[in-house]
Every structure is written in structure tokens, then in C-alpha cells.
C-alpha positions in Angstrom: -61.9 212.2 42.6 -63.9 214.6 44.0 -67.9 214.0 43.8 -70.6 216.9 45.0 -74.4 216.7 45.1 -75.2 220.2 44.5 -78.3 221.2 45.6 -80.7 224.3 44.7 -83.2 226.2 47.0 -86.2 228.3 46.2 -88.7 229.8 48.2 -87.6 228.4 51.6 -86.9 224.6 50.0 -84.9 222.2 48.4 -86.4 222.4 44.3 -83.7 220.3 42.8 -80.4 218.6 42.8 -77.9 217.8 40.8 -74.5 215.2 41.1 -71.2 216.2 39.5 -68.4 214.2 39.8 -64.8 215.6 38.3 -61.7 213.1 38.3 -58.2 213.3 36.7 -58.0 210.3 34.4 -54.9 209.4 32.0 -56.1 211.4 29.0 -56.7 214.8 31.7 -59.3 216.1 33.9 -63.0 214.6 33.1 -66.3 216.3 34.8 -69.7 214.3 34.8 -73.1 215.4 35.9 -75.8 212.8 36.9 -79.1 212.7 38.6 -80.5 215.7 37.6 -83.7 215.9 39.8 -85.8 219.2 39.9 -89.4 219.6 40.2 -91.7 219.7 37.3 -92.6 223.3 37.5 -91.3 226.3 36.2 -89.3 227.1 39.2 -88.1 223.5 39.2 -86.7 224.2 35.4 -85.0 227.2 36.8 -83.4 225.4 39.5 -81.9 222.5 37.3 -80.6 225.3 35.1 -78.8 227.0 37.9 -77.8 223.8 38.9 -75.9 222.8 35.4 -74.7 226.1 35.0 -72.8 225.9 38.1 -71.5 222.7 37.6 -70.4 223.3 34.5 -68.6 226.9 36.0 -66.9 224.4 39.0 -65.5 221.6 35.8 -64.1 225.0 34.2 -62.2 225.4 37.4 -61.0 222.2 37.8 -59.8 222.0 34.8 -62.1 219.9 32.7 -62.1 220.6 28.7 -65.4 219.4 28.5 -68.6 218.1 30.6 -70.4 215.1 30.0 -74.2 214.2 31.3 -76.4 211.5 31.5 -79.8 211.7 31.3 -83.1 209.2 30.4 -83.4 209.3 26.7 -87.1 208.9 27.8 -86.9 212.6 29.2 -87.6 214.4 26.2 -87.7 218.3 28.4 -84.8 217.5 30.1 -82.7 216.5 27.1 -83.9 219.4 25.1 -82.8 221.6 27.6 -79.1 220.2 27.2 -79.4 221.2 23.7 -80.5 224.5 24.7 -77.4 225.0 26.7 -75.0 224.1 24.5 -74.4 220.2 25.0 -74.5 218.1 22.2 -75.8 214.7 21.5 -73.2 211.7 22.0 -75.3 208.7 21.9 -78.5 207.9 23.6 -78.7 209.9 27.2 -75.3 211.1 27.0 -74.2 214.7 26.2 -71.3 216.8 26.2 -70.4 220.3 25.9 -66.8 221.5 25.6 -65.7 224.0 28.3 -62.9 226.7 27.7 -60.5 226.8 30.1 
């Protein structure tokens, strides 16, 4: 199992990070982001984007066939910007987005 906090810099600072964690499991290679936490600004939003779309990139290389994250279902932004990027909805907080390896 390998877990990485991944972590995105703007303008001379830390602006958001990110945990992925990607483990080989009986049914294959699973990938998992958590804690997304970026600032609440527009450069924030960029970061966390960067930040997914590189975790995503490093699941693809491990092997995953798909990526799952869990966010607040109270975080309306944040989970819309899932749907933006191609995860869908599995249940409250959870989305997933199939990778092609």
C-alpha cells in the first residue's frame, strides 16, 4: 500500500493538499483520494484541481481501473467540481471515475 499527501504550491506557498492512497486488493489495484484541502479562493480551486488531476494521472500508473473520493456531502463546490471532472455519484460523499489503463 502506498499512501502520498500530495501537496500544491502557488505564489511562494502551500494552497492545498490532497491524500491518495493506492493498494492491491483481491479484486486488483484500488486508488482513493481523501482530504482534499485547498483554499477558498480561485487559486485554491486551481490547486485542488491540479491536485486530482495528478492523482488521478499517478492511479493510471499504478494500475488502478478506477478512482474513488470522499468528500462532505455538506460541500456542495467541492462535489460539483467532481462532477465536472468526470467522477460520478456513488452514494453520499463518495465518487468514482473509471481510469483507462
Amino acid at each position: 500500500m502506498a499512501v502520498e499527501v500530495l501537496a500544491g504550491r502557488r505564489n511562494g506557498g502551500i494552497r492545498g493538499t490532497l491524500t491518495l492512497a493506492v493498494y492491491r486488493a483481491p479484486g486488483g489495484v484500488k486508488a482513493r483520494i481523501d482530504d482534499v484541502v485547498a483554499e477558498q479562493t480561485k487559486d485554491g480551486q486551481a490547486v485542488a484541481l491540479t491536485l486530482i488531476r495528478e492523482a488521478v494521472r499517478r492511479a493510471v500508473v499504478a494500475g488502478a481501473p478506477a478512482i474513488r473520493v470522499v468528500s462532505k456531502p455538506v460541500l456542495p463546490v467541492a462535489n460539483s467540481t467532481y462532477e465536472q471532472i468526470g467522477f460520478t455519484q456513488e452514494g453520499p460523499g463518495i465518487y468514482r471515475r473509471a481510469l483507462h489503463t
